[in-house]
C-alpha positions as CSV (number, residue, x, y, z in Angstrom):
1,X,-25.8,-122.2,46.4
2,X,-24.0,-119.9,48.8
3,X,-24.6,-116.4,47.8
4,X,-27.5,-115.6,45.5
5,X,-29.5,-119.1,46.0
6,X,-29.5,-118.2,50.1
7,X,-30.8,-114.3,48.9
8,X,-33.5,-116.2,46.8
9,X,-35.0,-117.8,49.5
10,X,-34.8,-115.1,52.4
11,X,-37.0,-113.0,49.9
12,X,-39.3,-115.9,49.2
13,X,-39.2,-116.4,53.1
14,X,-40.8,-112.7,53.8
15,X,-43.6,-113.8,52.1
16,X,-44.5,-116.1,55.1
17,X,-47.9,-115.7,56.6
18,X,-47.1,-117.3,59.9
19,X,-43.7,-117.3,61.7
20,X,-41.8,-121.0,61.9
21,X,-42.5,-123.2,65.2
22,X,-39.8,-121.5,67.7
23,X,-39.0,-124.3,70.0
24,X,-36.4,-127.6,69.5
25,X,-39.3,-129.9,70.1
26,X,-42.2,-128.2,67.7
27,X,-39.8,-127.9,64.6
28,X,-39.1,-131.7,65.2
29,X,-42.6,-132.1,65.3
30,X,-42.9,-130.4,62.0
31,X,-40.1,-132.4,60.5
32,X,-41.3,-135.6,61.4
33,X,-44.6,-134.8,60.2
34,X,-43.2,-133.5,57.0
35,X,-41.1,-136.5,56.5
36,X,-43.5,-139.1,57.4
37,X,-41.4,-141.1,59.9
38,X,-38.5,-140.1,62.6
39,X,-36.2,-142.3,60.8
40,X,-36.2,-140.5,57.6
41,X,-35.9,-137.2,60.0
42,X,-33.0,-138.6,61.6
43,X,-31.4,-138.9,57.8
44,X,-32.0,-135.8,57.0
45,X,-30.7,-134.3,60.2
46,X,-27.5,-136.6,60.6
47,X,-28.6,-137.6,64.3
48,X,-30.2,-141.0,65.1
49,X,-33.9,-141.8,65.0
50,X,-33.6,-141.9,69.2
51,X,-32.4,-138.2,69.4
52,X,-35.5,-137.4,67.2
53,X,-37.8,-139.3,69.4
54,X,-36.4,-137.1,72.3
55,X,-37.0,-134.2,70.6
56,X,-40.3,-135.1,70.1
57,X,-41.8,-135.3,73.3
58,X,-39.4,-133.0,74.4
59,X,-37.1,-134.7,77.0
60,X,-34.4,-132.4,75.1
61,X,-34.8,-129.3,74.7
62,X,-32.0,-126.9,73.7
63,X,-30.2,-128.9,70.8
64,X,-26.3,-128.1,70.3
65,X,-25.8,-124.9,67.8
66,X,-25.0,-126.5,64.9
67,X,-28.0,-129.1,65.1
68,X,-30.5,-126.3,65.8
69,X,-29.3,-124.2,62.7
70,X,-29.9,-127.9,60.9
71,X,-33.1,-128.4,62.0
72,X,-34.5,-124.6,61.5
73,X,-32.5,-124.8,57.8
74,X,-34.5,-127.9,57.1
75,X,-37.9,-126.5,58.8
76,X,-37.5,-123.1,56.5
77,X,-36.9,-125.4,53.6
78,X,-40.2,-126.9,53.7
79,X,-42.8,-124.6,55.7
80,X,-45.6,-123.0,53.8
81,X,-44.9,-124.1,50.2
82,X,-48.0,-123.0,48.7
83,X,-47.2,-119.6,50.1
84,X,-43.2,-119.6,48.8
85,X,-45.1,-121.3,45.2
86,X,-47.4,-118.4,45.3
87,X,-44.2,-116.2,45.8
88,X,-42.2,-117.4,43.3
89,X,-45.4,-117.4,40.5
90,X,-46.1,-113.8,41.4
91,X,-42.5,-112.4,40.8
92,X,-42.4,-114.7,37.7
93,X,-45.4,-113.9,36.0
94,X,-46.3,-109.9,37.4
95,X,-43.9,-108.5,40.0
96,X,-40.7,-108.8,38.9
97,X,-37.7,-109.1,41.9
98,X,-35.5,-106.6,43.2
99,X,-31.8,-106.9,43.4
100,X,-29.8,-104.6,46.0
101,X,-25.9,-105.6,45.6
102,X,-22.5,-104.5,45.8
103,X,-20.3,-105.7,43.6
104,X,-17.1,-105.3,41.0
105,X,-18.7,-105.0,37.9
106,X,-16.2,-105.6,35.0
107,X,-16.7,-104.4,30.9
108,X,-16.4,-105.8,27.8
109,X,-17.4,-102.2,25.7
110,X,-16.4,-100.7,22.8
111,X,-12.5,-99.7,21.8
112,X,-11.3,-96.3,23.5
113,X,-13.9,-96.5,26.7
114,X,-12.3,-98.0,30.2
115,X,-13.1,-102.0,31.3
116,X,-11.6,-101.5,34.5
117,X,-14.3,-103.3,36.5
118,X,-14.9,-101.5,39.5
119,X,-17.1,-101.7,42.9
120,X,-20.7,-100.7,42.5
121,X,-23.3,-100.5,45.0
122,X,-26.6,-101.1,42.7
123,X,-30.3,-101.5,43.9
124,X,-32.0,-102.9,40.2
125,X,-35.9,-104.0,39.4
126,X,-35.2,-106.5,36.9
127,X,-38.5,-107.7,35.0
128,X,-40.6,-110.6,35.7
129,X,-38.3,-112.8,33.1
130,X,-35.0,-112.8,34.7
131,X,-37.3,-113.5,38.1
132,X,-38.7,-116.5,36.3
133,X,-35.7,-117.3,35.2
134,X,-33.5,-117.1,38.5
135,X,-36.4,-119.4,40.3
136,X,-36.1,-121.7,37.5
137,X,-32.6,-122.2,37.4
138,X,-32.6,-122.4,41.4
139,X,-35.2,-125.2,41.3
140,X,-33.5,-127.6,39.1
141,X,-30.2,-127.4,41.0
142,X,-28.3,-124.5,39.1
143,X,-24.7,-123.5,40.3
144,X,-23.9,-120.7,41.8
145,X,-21.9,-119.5,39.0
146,X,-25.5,-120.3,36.8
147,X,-27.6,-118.0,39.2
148,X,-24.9,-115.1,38.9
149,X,-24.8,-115.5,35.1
150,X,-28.4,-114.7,35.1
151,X,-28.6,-112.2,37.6
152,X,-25.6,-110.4,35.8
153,X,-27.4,-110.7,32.8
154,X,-30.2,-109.1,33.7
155,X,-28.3,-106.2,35.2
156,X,-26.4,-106.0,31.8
157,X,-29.9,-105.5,30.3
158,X,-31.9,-103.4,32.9
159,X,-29.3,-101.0,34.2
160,X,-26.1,-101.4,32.0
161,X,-28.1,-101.2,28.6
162,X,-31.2,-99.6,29.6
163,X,-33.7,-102.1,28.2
164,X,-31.5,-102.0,24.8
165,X,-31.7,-97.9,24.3
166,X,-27.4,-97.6,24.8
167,X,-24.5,-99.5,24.9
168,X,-25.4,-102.5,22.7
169,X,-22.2,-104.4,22.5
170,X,-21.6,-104.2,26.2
171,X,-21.1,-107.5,28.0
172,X,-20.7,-107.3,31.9
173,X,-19.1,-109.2,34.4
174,X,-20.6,-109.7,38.0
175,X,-18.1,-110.6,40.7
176,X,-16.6,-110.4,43.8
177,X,-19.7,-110.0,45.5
178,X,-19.5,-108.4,48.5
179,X,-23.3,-107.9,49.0
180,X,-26.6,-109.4,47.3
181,X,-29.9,-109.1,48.8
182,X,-33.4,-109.4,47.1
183,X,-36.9,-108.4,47.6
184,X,-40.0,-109.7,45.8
């Protein structure tokens, strides 16, 4: 999940209430206690169980680049899940999500109109539904292609077909992506 499932969870992740542990030492605190053991933490890291103990009582400090975007990628993956539930629920059930993107947007429309796709830079409320649905899909493991499927398809419906009041044999294409952002 590169494009769209990252977007997904930066606007899940703005609906924190407190801000993730800052230092090397206190995320691997978190992790560790999240895990249940240093040697699972060490899996999920890729370092040994020794490097975690380090980090734990903090006879490291700054870890290498790559390892500290591991460890706070793994930390934002599991901090305040009630809150990112709560998140997900509320877009799903009430408040809908909002998608910002610029992308080539490509027709399937009816004989004597243009399907050129072209570049459009489109900032969309799509209905709780396709919210739902998006966090759904992103849960049980959906593809990237699956997410922009169903983000595309609620474009198609929202803005392209205006809730079903025009263009009713329109199908549209999302891609070449070249910027997706979303907001709860």
């Amino acid at each position: 999940m590169a494009e769209l499932g990252d977007g997904l969870n930066q606007a899940v992740q703005k609906a924190f209430t407190r801000p993730i542990p800052k230092s090397a030492g206190a995320q691997m605190r978190y992790l560790v206690k999240q895990y249940k053991s240093t040697k699972a933490a060490a899996a999920a890291l890729g370092i040994t169980q020794r490097t975690v103990e380090r980090y734990v009582k903090d006879q490291i400090k700054k870890p290498r680049p790559e390892l500290a975007d591991r460890i706070q990628r793994e930390v934002k993956k599991r901090w305040q899940p009630q809150i990112r539930a709560k998140a997900k629920k509320a877009a799903a059930t009430t408040g809908g999500i909002v998608v910002d993107t610029r992308a080539r947007f490509g027709y399937t429309a009816a004989p004597g109109t243009t399907d050129d796709g072209r570049l459009r830079h489109l900032t969309v409320a799509l209905p709780p539904e396709f919210a739902g649905r998006l966090f759904a899909a992103q849960d049980a493991g959906a593809t990237e292609q699956q997410l922009r499927d169903i983000a595309a398809e609620g474009l198609q419906e929202i803005y392209f077909k205006d809730r079903g009041r025009r263009a009713g044999g329109l199908l549209v294409e999302f891609t070449d992506i070249d910027h997706i952002e979303f907001d709860l």
